[in-house]
Structure formats: C-alpha cells, structure tokens
N, C-alpha and C positions, 0 to 999 in steps of 0.2 A: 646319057641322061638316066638317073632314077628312076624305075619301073614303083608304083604303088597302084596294089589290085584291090580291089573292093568288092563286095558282095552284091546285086542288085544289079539296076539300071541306075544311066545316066539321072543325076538328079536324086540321087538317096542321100537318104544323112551321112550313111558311109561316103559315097562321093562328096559331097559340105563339109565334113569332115579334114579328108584327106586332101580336099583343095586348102584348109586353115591350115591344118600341118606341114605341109610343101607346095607350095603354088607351082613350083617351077618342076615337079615331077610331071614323071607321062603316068596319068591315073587310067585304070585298065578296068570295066567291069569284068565278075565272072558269074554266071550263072549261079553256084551251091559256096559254100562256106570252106567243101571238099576240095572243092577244085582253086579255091586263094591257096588252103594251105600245103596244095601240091605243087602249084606256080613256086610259091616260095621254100620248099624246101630243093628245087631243083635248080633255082636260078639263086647265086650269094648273093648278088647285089639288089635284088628287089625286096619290097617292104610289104604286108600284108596291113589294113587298117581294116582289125576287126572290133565290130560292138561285145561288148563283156557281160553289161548290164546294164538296168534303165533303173531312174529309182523309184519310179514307182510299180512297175509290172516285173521287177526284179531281174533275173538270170534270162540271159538270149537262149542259152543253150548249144554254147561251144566246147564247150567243157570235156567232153569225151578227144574233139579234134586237139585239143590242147595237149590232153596225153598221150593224144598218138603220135603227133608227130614231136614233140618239145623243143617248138623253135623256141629263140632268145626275144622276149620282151626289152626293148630297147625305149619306151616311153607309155604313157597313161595321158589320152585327153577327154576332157569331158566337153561334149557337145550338147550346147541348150538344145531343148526339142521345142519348136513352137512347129503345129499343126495347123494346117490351113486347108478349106474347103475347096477344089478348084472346081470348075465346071468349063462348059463352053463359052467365048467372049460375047457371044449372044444371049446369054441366057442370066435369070436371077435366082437370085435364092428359093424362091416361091415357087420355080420351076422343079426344082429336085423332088425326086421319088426314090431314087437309086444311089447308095454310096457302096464306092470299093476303095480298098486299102489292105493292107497289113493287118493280120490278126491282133497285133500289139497295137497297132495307131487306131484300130476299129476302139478296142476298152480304153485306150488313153483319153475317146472324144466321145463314151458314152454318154453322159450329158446331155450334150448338146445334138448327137442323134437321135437320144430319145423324145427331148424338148420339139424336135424337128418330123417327127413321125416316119424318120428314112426306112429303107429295108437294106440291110446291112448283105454286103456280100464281098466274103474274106478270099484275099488273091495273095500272089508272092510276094511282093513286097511294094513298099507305095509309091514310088517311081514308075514302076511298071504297070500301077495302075492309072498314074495319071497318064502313060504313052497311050495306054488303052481307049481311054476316054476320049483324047486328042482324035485318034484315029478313027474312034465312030461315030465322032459326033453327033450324038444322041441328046438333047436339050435337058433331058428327066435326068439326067446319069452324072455326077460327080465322082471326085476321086478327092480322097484326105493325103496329102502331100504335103513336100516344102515349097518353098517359094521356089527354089532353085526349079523344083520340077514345071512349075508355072511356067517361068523361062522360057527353058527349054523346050517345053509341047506347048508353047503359044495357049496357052487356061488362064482363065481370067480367074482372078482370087474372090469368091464370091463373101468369104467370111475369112477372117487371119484368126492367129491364136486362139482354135476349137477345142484345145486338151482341157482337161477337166481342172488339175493344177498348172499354175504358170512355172511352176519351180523345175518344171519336169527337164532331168537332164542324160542323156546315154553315158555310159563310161568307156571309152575305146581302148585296144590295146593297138600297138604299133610292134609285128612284130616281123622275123626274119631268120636266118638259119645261123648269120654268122653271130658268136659269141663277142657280145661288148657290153662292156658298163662301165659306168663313171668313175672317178679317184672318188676316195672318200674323202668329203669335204666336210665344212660346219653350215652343212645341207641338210632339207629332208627329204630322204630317200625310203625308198619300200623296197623289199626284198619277195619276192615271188616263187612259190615251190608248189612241189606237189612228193606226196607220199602212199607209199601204201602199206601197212602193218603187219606183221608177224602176226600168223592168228594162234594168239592166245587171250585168257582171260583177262579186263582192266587194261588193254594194250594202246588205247584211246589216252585214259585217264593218265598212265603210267609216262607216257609219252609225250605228255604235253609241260608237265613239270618243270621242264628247264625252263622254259619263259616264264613262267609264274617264280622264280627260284633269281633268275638272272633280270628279272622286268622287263622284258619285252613283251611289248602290247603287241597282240595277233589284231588285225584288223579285219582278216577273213579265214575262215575255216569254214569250207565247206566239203561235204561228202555228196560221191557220184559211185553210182554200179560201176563195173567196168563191161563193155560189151558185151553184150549176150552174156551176161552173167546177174542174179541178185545175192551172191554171196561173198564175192569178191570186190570191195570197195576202196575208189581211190581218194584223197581228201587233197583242196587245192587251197595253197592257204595265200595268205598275204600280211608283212609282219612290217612295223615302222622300223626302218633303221637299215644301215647299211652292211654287207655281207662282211667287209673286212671290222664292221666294229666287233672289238671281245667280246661283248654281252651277248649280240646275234650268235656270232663262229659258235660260243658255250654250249649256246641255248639248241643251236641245230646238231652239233656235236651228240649230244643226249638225244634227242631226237630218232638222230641216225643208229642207233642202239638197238632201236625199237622199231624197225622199218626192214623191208626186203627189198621195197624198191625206196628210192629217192632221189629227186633231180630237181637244181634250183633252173627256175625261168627264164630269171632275169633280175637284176639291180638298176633303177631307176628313179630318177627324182619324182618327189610326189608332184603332181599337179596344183599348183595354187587356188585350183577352181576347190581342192577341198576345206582350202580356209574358211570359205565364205558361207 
C-alpha cells in the first residue's frame, strides 16, 4: 500500500486533501513540513501532499524545502477551503469567548471573529486545535477547523463556512523522489523549475527573454533568499506547457545560459479547478 504523509493532525485540509487524492493510501501525519520531506526523500514509494498556496493569504511558505530537497512534483490539486466554527456538542454560539486555529484560518475568518467579539489565539495548525478543544472541554473555547476535524474530535459545528470569501481555495502539490511525468499529449500541462543566476548585471531581465521570444506564458515567478543568506536568491517558477514541447525545451535552453543552478520539478497536468 501507498504510504501519503501530511502535515498536521488527523482532520487538516492536508489530510481532506489527501484522502480526495487517494482514498485507498495509508495517510500518515507528521508533525513539521521537515519531517514529510524527509519521509519522502528516503522512502521511493511514498507521496508527500503538501499546500503550496492559498488564494487569498497567498505563499505557505515551502519554498525553501522545495530547494532543498527537489523531489518530483507528480500532480497539482486545489482544495475548496470552507472554515467552520467547532465547539463543544453542548454548547452555543453565544457561548464562545475563545477561538484557536491556524495563524492562516485566524485572517481567513477575520470577519466574523470580529463581528463575534472572540479573543483570537494562534496554535499549529487547525486540526490540532480542534483535538485540543475536544480534550478540554471548555464550553467558552472553540476551534476553526474542517468539518473532517468535527468528525473526528466529536465538535459540534456551531457556524459552517466562517471565511471571509466563499472562493477560498489551497493549492496542493503531490510530491515524491522518484522522477515521472506524462507523454506529451494535446493536454494542459505546467512545467515547474527553480533557478538561480549568475550574478551579474540585468541577469533577471536578460534571462527571462526566451519565453517572451518563444510565447511561453510563466504562470509563476517567484524569488526566495536562500538560507541564511539575503544576497543569494533563488526563483521558483511555473510555465504552461509541457517540457518536451520546442517552444518550452527553447525557452528554458536560454534560460539555462544565464543560471548556475537549475533544476526542473516536475511536468504535470494542470488541474481543471483552474478553469473555473
């Protein structure tokens, strides 16, 4: 059986996540984000289901684990985020004085915290905070979770969909050590790299020319420090299209001209969640 690890506790988006993506895998918490992408670079057949980004509170902040270790992105899913208030099955809305959750899912349901007069108090992540809540059953004290975590820690759903926007969705990466990607079909696929530049002058600018040259839309360019460093910068990009089309291979060809480091992620089909 396929091993996929997650980040959190029982009851996270990454777990709802990862149970949508394979039902039939053994889903494994681990405590840090560290410890998924060590599981998986040591074991080939297990799968890591990390969050990438949210749209509205942006970058998770994986990005540095990304270049350390550069497993293979093997797929992209996007998980709705609906937020829900839990408390204890005894208790009402009216009762609440106390909310805990995730620093992200706290600003996701500003709102309706503040409409509510709660006192905000930010924990690891919101699974763990509704185990918490479960366990002290305290009547004042709520946790903002999924329903999933409801479930599981027996919480009564005191209010459903708390986020500020209904659109709100995570973007997940699926990823893993061993090297795969798709045939190139008449699919939509993304392409996923990361680089670092030769430091010289305009090496940004000068670099990015072949997609502008060849038509390949970048869909993501983004720059990160590199550890313990603010002068050393690495960029993680994301381009439409698939590695073996010629306009891509051109476009990253030139690219790599202008780079010291360079390594692609992954080739994968886009997700149709981004049609919509």
């Amino acid at each position: 059986m396929k091993k996929i690890y997650f980040q959190g506790t029982f009851g996270a988006y990454s777990h709802l996540a990862a149970l949508e993506i394979d039902p039939n895998s053994k889903i494994i918490p681990c405590k840090t984000f560290d410890e998924c992408f060590l599981k998986a670079s040591s074991e080939t057949n297990s799968r890591i289901v990390i969050p990438e980004s949210n749209r509205i509170t942006g970058n998770i902040g994986i990005e540095y684990l990304i270049f350390k270790y550069r497993l293979n992105i093997y797929a992209e899913y996007f998980q709705k985020i609906e937020h829900n208030l839990l408390g204890q099955p005894d208790s009402k809305l009216s009762d609440i004085k106390d909310v805990f959750s995730h620093a992200q899912a706290l600003s996701q349901c500003s709102k309706f915290i503040k409409k509510n007069n709660f006192v905000e108090h930010v924990r690891a992540d919101t699974a763990g905070s509704a185990e918490n809540i479960s366990k002290n059953k305290i009547k004042s004290e709520a946790a903002i979770a999924s329903s999933l975590s409801a479930e599981i820690y027996n919480l009564k759903i005191l209010a459903p969909n708390i986020e500020n926007e209904s659109g709100n969705a995570t973007r997940f990466l699926i990823m893993g050590k061993e090297v795969s990607q798709p045939n190139f079909e008449n699919k939509k696929y993304i392409t996923s790299f990361l680089f670092k530049l030769k430091s010289k002058p305009a090496a940004l600018y000068q670099s990015l020319g072949g997609f502008a040259i060849n038509g390949v839309n970048l869909t993501k360019l983004q720059s990160y420090p590199e550890q313990n460093s603010f002068e050393s910068y690495f960029f993680l990009c994301d381009l439409d299209g698939h590695i073996e089309d010629t306009k891509v291979q051109k476009s990253l060809e030139e690219l790599g001209l202008h780079c010291q480091d360079f390594h692609v992620l992954g080739v994968f089909e886009a997700d149709k969640f981004r049609e919509k």
